[in-house]
N, C-alpha and C positions, 0 to 999 in steps of 0.2 A: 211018627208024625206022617200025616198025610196031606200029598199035599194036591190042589186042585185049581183047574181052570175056570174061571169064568167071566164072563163079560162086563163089562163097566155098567153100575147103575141093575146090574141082574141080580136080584137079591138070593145070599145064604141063608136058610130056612135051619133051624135047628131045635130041638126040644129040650128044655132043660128042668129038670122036674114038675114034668106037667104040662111047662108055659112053651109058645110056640114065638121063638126068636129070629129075627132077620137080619142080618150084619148086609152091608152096600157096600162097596167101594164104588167110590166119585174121583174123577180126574180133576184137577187144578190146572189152574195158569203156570206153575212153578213147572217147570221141565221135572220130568221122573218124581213127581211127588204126586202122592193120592192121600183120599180123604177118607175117613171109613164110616158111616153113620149106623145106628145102631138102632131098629126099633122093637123093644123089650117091654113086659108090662111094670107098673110102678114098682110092683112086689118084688124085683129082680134090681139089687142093686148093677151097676153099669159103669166102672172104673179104667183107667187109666191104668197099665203095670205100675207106675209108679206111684201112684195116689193109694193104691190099696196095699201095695205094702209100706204105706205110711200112716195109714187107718190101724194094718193088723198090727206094726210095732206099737200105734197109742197106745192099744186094746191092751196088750202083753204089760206095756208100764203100768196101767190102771188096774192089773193086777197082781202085781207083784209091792 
């Protein structure tokens, strides 16, 4: 894993088959808590860890 510096609100640029992706983190009112926004094209779904492996377990029951 790697890991990297950068500044609040300075957007991670990354490519993901193709499409060109920006992850932000934002500062909050809550002491030590950030916000991360995400802007991805529609074709790229954009999940929570826990929401998607709650989608792939659906997926797995609807075929079995």
């Amino acid at each position: 894993m790697d890991i990297i510096n950068v500044a609040f609100e300075d957007p991670i640029m990354f490519q993901l088959n193709g499409e060109i992706i920006r992850l932000i983190a934002f500062k909050t009112p809550e002491h030590g808590n950030i916000k991360f926004g995400v802007d991805a094209p529609r074709t790229i779904a954009v999940h929570r860890e826990e929401i998607y492996h709650a989608i792939k377990k659906k997926e797995q029951a609807k075929e079995t």
